[in-house]
C-alpha positions as a printed NumPy array, in Angstrom:
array([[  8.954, -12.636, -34.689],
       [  6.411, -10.082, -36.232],
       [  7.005,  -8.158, -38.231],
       [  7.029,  -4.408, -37.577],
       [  5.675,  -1.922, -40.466],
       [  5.105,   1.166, -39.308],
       [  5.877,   3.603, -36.298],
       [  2.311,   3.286, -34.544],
       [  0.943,   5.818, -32.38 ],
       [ -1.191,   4.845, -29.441],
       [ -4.744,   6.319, -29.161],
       [ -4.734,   9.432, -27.387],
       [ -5.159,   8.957, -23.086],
       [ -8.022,   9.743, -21.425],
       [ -9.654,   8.766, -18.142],
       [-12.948,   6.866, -17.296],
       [-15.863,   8.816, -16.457],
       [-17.763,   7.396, -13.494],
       [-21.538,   6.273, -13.971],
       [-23.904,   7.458, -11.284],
       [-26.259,   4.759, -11.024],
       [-29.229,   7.539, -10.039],
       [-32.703,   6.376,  -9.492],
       [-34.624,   5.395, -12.726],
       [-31.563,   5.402, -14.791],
       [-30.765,   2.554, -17.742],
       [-27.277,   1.879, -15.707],
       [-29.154,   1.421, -12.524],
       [-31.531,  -1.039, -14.172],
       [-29.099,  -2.862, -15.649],
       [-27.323,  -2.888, -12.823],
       [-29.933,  -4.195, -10.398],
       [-30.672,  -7.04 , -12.467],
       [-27.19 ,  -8.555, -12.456],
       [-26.967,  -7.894,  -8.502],
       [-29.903, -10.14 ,  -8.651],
       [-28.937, -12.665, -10.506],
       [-25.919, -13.259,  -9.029],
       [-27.448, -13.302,  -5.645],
       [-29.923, -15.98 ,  -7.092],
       [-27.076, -17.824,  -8.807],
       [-25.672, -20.962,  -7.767],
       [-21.97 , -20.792,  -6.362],
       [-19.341, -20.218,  -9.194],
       [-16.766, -23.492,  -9.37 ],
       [-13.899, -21.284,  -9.835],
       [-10.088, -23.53 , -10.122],
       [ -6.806, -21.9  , -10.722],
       [ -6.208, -21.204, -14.714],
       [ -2.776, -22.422, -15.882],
       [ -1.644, -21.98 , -19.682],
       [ -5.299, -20.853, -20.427],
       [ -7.188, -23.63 , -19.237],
       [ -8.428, -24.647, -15.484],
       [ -6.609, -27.113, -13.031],
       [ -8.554, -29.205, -10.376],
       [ -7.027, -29.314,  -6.789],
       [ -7.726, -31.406,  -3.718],
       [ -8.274, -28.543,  -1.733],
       [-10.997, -25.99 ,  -1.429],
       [-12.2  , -22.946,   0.28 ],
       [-15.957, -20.897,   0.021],
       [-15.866, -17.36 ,  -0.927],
       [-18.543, -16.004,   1.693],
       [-20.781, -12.717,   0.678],
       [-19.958, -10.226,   3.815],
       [-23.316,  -9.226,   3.391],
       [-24.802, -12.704,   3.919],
       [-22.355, -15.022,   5.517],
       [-24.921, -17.706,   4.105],
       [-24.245, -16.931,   0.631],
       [-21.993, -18.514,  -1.247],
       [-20.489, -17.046,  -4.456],
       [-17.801, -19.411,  -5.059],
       [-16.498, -22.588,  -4.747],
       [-12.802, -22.299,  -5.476],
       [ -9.977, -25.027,  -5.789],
       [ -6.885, -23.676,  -4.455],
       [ -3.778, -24.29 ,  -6.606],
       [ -1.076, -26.914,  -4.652],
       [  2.28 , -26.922,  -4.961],
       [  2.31 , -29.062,  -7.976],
       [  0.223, -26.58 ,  -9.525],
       [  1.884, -23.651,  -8.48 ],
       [  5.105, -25.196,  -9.872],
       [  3.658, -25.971, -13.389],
       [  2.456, -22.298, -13.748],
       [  5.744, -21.073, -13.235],
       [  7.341, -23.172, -15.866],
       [  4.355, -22.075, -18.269],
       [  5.075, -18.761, -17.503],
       [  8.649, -18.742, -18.061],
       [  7.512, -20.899, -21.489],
       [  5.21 , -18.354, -22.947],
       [  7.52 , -15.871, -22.094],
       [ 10.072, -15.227, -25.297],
       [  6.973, -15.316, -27.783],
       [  5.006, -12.09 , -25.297],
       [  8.237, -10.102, -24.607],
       [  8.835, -10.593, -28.784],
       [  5.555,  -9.214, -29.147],
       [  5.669,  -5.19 , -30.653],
       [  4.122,  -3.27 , -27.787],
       [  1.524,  -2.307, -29.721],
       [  0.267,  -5.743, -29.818],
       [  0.658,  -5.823, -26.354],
       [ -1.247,  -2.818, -26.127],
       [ -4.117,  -4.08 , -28.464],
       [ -4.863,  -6.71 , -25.665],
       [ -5.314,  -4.339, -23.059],
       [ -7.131,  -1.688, -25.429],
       [ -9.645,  -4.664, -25.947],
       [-10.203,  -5.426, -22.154],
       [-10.819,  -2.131, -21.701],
       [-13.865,  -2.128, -24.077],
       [-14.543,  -5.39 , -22.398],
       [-14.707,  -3.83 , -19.203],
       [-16.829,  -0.434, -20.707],
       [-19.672,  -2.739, -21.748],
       [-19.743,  -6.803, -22.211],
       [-18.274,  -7.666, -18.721],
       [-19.457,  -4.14 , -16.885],
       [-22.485,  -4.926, -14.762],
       [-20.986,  -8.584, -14.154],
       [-17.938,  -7.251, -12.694],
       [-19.832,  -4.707, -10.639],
       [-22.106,  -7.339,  -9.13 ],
       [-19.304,  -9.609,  -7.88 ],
       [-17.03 ,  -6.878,  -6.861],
       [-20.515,  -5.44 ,  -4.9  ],
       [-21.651,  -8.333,  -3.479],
       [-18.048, -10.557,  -3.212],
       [-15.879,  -7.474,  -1.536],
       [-18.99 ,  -5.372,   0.407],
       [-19.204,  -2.142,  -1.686],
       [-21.91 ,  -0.005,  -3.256],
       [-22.129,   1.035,  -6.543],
       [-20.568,   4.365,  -6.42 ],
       [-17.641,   2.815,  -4.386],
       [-17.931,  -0.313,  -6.844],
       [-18.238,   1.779, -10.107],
       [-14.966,   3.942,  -9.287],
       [-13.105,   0.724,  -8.736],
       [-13.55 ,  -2.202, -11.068],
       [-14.688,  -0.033, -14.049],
       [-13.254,   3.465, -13.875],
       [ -9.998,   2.636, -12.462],
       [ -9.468,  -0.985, -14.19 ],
       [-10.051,   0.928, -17.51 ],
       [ -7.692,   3.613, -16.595],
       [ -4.778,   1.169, -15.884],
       [ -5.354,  -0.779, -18.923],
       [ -5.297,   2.647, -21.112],
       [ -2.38 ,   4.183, -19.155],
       [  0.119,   1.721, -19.059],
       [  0.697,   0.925, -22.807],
       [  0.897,   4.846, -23.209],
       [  3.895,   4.643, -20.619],
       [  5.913,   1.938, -22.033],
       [  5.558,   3.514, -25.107],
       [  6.897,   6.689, -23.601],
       [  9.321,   4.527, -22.169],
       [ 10.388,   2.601, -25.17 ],
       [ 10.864,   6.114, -26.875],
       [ 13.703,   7.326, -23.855],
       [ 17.026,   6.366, -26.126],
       [ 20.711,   8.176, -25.778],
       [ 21.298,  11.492, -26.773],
       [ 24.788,  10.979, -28.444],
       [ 26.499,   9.075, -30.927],
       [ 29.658,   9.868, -31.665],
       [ 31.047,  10.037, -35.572],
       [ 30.24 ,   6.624, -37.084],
       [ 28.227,   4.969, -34.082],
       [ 24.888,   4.262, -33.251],
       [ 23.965,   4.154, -29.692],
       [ 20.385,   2.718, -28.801],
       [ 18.806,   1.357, -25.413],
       [ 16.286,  -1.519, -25.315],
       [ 13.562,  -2.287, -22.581],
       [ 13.853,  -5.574, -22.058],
       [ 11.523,  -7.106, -19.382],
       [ 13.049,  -9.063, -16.456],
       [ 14.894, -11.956, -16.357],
       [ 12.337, -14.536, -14.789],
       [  8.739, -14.117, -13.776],
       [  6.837, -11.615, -11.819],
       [  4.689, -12.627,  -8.279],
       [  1.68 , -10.736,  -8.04 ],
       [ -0.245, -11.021,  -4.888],
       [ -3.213,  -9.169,  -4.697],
       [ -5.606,  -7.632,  -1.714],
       [ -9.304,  -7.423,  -1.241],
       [-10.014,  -4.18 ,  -1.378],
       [-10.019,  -3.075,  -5.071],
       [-10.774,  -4.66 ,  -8.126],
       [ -8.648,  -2.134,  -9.799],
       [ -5.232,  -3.111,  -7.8  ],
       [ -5.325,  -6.77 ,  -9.137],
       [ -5.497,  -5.282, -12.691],
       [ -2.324,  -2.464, -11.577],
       [ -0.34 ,  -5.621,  -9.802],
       [ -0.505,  -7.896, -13.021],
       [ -0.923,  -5.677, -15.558],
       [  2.305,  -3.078, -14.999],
       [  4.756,  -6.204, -15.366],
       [  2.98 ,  -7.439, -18.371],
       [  2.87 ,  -4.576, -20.656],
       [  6.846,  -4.492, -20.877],
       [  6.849,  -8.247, -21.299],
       [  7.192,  -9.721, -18.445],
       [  4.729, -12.683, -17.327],
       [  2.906, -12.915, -14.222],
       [  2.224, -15.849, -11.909],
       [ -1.019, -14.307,  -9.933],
       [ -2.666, -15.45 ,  -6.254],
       [ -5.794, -13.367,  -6.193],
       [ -7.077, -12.792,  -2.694],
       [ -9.504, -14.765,  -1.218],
       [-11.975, -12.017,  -0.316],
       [-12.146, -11.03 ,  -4.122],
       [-11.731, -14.353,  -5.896],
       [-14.606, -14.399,  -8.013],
       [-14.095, -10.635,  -9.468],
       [-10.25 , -11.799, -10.082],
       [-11.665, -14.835, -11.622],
       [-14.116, -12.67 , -14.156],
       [-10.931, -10.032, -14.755],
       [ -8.576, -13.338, -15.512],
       [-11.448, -14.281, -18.027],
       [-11.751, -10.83 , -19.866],
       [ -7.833, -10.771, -20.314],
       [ -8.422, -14.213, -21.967],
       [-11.136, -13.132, -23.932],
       [ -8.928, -10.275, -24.994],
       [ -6.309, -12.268, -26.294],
       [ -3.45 , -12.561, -23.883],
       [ -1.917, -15.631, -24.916],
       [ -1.71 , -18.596, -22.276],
       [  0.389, -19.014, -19.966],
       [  1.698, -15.007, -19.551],
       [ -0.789, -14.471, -16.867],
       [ -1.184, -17.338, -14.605],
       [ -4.431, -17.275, -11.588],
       [ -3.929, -19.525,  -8.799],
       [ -5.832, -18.889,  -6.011],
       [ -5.186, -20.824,  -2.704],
       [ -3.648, -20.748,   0.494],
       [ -0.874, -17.789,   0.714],
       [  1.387, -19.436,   3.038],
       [  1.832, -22.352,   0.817],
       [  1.668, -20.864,  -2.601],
       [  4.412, -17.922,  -1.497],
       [  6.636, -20.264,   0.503],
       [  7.025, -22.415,  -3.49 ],
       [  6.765, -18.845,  -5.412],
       [ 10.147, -17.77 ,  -3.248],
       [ 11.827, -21.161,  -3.811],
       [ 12.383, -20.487,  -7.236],
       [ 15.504, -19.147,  -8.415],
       [ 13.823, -17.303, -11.601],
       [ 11.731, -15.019,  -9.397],
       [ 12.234, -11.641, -10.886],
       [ 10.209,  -9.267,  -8.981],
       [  7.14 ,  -9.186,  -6.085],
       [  4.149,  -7.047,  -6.652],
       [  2.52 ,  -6.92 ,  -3.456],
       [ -0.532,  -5.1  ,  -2.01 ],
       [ -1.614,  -5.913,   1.468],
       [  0.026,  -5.655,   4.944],
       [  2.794,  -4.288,   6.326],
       [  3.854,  -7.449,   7.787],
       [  3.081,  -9.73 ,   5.527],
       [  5.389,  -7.772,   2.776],
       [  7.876,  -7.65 ,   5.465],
       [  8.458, -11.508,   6.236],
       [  8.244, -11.757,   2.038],
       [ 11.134,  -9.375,   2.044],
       [ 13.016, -10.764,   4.816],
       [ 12.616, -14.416,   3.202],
       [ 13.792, -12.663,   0.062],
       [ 16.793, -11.188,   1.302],
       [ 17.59 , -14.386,   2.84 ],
       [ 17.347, -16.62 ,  -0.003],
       [ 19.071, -14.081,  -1.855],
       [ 22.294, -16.014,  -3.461],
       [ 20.004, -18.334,  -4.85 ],
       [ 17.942, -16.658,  -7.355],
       [ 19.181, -15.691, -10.597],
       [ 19.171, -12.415, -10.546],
       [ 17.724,  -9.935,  -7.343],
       [ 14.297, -10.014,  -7.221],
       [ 12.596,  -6.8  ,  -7.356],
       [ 10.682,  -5.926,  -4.199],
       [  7.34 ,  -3.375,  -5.169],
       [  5.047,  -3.242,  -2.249],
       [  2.181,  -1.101,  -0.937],
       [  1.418,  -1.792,   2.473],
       [ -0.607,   0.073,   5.492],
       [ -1.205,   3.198,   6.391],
       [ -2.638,   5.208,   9.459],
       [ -3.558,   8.445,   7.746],
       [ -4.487,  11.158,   9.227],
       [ -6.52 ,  14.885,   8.341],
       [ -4.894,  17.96 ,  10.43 ],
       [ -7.192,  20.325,  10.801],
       [ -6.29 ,  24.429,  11.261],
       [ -8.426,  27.122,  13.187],
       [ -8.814,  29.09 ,  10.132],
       [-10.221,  25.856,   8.457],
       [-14.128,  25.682,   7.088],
       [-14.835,  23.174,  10.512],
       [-17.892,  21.881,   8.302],
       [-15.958,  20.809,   5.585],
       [-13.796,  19.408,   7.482],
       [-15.735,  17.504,   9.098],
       [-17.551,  16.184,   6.167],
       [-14.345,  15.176,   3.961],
       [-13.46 ,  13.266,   7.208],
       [-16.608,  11.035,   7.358],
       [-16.149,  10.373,   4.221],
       [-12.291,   9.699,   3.95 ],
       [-13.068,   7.414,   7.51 ],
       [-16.027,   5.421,   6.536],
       [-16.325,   5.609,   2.709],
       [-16.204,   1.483,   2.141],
       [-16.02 ,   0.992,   6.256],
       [-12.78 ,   2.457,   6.161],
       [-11.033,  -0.768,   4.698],
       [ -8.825,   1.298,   2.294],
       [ -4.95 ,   1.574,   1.979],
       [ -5.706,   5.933,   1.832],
       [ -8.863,   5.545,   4.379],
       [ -8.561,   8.339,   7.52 ],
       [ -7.634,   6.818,  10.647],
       [ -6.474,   9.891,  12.732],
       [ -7.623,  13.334,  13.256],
       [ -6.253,  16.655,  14.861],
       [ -8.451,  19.039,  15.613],
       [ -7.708,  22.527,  17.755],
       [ -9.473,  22.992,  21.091],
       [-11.253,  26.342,  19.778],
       [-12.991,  24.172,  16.896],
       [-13.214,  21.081,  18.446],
       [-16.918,  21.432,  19.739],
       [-18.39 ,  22.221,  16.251],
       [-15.969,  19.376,  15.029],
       [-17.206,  17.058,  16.952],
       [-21.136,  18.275,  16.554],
       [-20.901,  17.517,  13.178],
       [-19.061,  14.241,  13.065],
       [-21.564,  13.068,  15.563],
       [-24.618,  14.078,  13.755],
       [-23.673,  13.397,  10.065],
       [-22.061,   9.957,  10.953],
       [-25.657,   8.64 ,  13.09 ],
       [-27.364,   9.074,   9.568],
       [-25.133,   6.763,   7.846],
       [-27.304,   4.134,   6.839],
       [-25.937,   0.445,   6.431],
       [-27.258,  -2.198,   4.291],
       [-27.353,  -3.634,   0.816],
       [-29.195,  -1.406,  -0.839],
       [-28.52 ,   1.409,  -3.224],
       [-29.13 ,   4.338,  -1.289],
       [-26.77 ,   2.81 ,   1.673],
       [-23.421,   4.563,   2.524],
       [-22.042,   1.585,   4.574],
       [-21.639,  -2.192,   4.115],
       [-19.926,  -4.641,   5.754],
       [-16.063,  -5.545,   6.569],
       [-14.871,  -7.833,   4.237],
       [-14.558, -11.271,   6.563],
       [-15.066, -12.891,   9.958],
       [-11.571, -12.324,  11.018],
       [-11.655,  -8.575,  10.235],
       [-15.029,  -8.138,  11.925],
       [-13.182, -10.075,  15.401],
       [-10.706,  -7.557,  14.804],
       [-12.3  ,  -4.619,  14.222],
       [-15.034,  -5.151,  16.744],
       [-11.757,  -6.401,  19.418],
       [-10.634,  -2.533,  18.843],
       [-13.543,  -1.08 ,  19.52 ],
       [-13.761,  -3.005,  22.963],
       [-10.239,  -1.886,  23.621],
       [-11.981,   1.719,  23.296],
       [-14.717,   1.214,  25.669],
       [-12.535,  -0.066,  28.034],
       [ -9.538,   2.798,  27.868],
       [-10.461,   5.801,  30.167],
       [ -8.406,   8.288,  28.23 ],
       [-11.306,   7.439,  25.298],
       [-14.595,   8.9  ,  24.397],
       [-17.173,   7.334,  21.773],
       [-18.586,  10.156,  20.048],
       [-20.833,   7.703,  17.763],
       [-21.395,   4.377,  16.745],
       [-19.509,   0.775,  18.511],
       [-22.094,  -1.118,  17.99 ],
       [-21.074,  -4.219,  15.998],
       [-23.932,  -6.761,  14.716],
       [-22.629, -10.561,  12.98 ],
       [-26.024, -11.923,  12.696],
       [-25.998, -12.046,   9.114],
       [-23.792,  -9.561,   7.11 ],
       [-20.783,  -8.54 ,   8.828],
       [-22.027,  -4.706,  10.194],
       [-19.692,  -2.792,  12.482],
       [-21.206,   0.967,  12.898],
       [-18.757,   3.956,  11.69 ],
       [-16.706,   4.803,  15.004],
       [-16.023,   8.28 ,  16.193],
       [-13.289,   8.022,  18.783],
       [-11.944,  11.027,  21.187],
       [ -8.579,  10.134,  22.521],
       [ -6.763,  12.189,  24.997],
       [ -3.67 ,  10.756,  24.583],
       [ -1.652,  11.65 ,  21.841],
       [  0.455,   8.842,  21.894],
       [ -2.351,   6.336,  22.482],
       [ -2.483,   3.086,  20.361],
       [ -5.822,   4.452,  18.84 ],
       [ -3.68 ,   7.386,  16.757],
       [ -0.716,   4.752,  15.755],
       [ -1.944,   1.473,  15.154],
       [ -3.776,   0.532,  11.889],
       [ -7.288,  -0.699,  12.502],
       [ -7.993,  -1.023,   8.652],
       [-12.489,  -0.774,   9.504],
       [-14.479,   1.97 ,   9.852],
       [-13.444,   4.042,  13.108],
       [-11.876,   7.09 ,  13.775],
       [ -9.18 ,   8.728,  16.458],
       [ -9.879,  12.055,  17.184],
       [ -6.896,  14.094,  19.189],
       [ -7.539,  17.731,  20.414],
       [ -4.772,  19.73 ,  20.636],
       [ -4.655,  23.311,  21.989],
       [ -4.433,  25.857,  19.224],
       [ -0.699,  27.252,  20.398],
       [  0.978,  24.162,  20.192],
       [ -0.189,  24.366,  16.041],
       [  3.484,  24.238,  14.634],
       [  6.843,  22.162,  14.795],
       [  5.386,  20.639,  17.987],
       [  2.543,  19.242,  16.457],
       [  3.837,  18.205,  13.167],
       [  5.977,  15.897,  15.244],
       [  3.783,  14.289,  16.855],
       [  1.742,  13.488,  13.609],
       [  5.281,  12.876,  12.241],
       [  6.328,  10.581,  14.474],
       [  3.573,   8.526,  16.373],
       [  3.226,   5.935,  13.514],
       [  5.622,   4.117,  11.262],
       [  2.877,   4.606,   8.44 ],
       [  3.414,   7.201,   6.01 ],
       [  0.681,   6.771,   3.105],
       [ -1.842,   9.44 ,   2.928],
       [ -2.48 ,  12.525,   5.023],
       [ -4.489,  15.928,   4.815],
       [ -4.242,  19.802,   5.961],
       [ -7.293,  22.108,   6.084],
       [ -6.756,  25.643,   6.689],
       [ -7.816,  28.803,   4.82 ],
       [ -4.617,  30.573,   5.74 ],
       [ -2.156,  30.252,   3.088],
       [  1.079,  30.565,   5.432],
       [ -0.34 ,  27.638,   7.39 ],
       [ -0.638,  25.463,   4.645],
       [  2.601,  26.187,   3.06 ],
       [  4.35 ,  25.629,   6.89 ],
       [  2.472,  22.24 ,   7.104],
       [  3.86 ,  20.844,   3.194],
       [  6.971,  21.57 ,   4.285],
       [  7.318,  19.853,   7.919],
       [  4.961,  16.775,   6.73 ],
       [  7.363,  16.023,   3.621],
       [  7.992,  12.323,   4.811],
       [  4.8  ,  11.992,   6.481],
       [  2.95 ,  10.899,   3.746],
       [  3.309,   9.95 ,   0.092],
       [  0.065,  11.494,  -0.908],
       [ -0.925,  14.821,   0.866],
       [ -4.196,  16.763,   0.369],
       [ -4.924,  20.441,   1.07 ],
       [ -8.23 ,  21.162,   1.973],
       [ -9.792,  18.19 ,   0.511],
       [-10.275,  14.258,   2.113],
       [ -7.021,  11.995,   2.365],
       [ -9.081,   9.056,  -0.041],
       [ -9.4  ,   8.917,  -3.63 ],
       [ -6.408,   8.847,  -5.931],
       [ -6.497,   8.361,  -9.467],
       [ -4.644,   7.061, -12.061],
       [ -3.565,   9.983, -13.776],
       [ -4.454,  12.394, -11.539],
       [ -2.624,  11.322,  -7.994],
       [ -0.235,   9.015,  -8.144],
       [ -0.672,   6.492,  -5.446],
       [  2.023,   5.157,  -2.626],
       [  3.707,   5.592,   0.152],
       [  6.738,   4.972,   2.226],
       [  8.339,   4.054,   5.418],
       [  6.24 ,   1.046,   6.92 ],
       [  3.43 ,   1.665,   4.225],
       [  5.625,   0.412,   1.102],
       [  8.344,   1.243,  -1.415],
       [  6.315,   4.512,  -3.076],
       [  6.5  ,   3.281,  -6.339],
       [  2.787,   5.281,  -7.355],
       [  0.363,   3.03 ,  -9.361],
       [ -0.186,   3.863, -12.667],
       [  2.79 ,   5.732, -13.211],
       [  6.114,   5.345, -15.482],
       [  8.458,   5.015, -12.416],
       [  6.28 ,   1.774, -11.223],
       [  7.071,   0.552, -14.806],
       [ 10.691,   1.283, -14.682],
       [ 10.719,  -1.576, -11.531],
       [  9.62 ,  -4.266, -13.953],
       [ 12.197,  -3.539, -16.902],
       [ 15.918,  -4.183, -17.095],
       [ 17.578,  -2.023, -19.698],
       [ 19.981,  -3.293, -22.515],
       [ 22.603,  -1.034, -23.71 ],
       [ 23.557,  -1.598, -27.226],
       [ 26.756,   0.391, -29.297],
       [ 27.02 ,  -0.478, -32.855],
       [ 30.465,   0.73 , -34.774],
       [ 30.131,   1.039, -38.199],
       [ 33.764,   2.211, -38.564],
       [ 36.939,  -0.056, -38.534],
       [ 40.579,   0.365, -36.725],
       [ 44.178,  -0.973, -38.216],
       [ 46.021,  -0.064, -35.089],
       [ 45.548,  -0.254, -31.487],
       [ 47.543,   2.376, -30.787],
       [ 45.863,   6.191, -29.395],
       [ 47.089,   9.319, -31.411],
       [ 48.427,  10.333, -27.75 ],
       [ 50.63 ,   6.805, -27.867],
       [ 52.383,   8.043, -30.98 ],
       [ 55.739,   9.79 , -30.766]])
């Protein structure tokens, strides 16, 4: 046990500022020479890591570039069940030396990734989150750097806010004192695509309060997990606390579940695939331990409600951008639009005309890239024929679709008549857009129904409107409808911080990244009393006679 000399206080908090990348700039330079290199680079033999060091397997998979389905960037081993198995028990091993561990040791781990992150590790993680999960370097920079640095600066400043939360009241002669201890087992982690940043929320939150981590990266983002797993090494997290095994998700969750010291699931992903976890939790139940946590952020079909008295134009624009910012394949990304018939021309003008000159493409002046894998672009591309098809819908711009090379699907302007069509209620998770028009009287209790009710999603959402009755109507009837709600600005975007990020009903358990109350899910108190007074009867005063 280390010893504890002093109260420390935790550097001060403060968020990551986000580099531009403009033309001529050092960071741009710097930047395009690691994008090249790594496109020039031979494929990266990437194996799961147990207790610090890697483990072959007899199974493999590629790690395509959506950009060039030619390119490989890794060759990784996925962990079997043998493997999977051993990095529990090295978990559970290296456990009672981390959760002994002051916090602000803990915290000196993460403090150090974070500088790790800032400079030695920046334009490497950059390139393979660029070139690995299809973004630019604006979308890239805000992700892996900005918001991987926030998470690993925020969360040791709310455990120690946490660790500071004791009773109130002692009573003459007693000392009453609560301790954070972590849970009893090991935390799952199971990571999506889409951000860099989420695979350092997902294993990071459980660790800082001493829990360890058994961790299946995605397969889409392997080799930017793979470079995070290394800078947490680098840092100094001991072995075995945080344990990467990438693989097949099937297999690797069907031997994670088995286990009776499962603690908790830290999910990110589908809606379905969180529910059959849950549903295999609930009925495996007797056998674990103690009840496994279930954390989960899942889908979402957002949606921007625009107001007569809105700015149309700005409307407009935060909608493009909230639709097709990284081809829509974000949790938060804009799905669904309402627009009122009186506005709906100029609406439409401007989505039309703004979204043709979205360029697509590799290159640092493109807005656009490609979905993330074959199977989204089938599905994607599948929904977009669906479109064509349906009467009761109008392509306002792009459907065309192109898997020659990189996997290109053109932002998607939809109008749909229907206000109960598919288009307005079923994720599509790629870059289109549903556009409803709705005549301007039925604005009100009508309409916030509808919205309300024609999904089972309720993650992100937006009003526009100048008029301040309007927007204080629409926060009030849209409570449930979404866990983060924007006025007058794009439904994308959170930061740690700033917006706490989750949602609820279908799209997850609205725990908010980042935050203390996602850190209160991965701790399970201890109570303690001490007496340091003594009793020579057992009898009350009110027993006496």
């Amino acid at each position: 046990m280390s010893a504890v000399l002093g109260a420390f206080r935790l550097p001060a908090l403060a968020t990551e500022k986000f580099t531009t990348y403009e033309p001529a700039s050092q960071d741009r330079t710097e930047l395009s020479k690691a994008v090249d290199q790594l496109k020039n680079a031979p494929a990266r033999d990437i194996r799961p890591v147990v207790n610090g060091e890697p483990v072959p397997s007899d199974h493999s998979f590629d790690q395509l570039s959506p950009f060039n389905q030619q390119h490989v960037l890794a060759r990784v081993q996925g962990a079997s069940a043998t493997t999977v198995q051993e990095a529990i028990k090295g978990a559970l091993a290296a456990k009672a030396e981390w959760l002994a561990m002051p916090l602000h040791q803990r915290a000196a781990v993460f403090y150090r990734a974070a500088y790790l992150f800032q400079n030695d590790y920046k334009y490497q993680m950059m390139a393979a989150t660029m070139l690995g999960q299809g973004k630019n370097a604006y979308q890239a920079d805000i992700d892996c750097i900005a918001e991987s640095i926030d998470f690993l600066r925020t969360f040791p400043t709310l455990a120690e806010r946490m660790y500071q939360e004791q009773p109130p009241f002692n009573a003459p002669g007693v000392w009453n004192r609560s301790e954070v201890r972590p849970l009893d087992g090991f935390v799952y982690a199971i990571c999506p695509f889409n951000f860099t940043a989420l695979a350092v929320n997902l294993v990071l939150a459980p660790l800082i309060v001493g829990n360890v981590v058994v961790w299946k990266p995605s397969p889409g983002a392997v080799l930017s997990s793979w470079l995070f797993n290394e800078i947490m090494i680098e840092a100094g997290m001991p072995p075995g606390v945080m344990q990467f095994i990438p693989g097949d998700a099937e297999a690797i969750t069907k031997v994670v579940l088995a286990n009776k010291h499962l603690s908790a699931v830290h999910f990110t992903g589908s809606t379905d695939v969180f529910q059959k976890i849950y549903a295999s939790v609930g009925s495996n139940i007797t056998s674990y331990v103690s009840y496994p946590r279930m954390i989960g952020e899942t889908s979402g079909k957002n949606f921007h409600l625009i107001h007569k008295s809105a700015n149309i134009r700005n409307a407009a624009l935060k909608t493009i951008r909230a639709s097709f910012e990284y081809q829509g394949q974000k949790c938060s990304a804009c799905s669904r639009a309402y627009v009122p018939r009186s506005c709906a021309d100029e609406f439409f003008e401007t989505l039309a005309a703004e979204t043709k000159q979205l360029t697509m493409g590799d290159n640092f002046t493109d807005f656009c890239g490609p979905v993330i894998s074959k199977a989204a672009y089938q599905r994607v591309s599948g929904f977009i024929s669906r479109a064509i098809k349906d009467e009761t819908v109008e392509i306002i711009a792009g459907g065309e679709c192109d898997d020659s090379m990189g996997l290109y699907i053109r932002p998607t302007v939809l109008k749909v008549k229907d206000a109960s069509s598919p288009f307005l209620s079923e994720e599509i998770f790629g870059p289109v857009l549903a556009v409803h028009v709705y005549e301007d009287e039925s604005f009100g209790p009508e309409l916030y129904k509808t919205i309300d009710e024609c999904s089972p999603f309720a993650l992100t959402g937006a009003i526009f409107a100048k008029d301040r009755r309007v927007v204080a109507d629409a926060i009030e009837h849209l409570r449930f409808s979404a866990g983060n709600f924007y006025i007058n600005d794009q439904c994308t975007g959170a930061m740690p911080g700033h917006q706490p990020f989750g949602g609820s009903r279908a799209s997850g358990t609205n725990d908010k990244a980042g935050t203390f109350t996602l850190l209160q899910r991965f701790v399970s108190a201890r109570t303690i009393k001490e007496n340091f007074g003594t009793i020579d009867t057992v009898l009350y005063p009110s027993n006496l006679e």
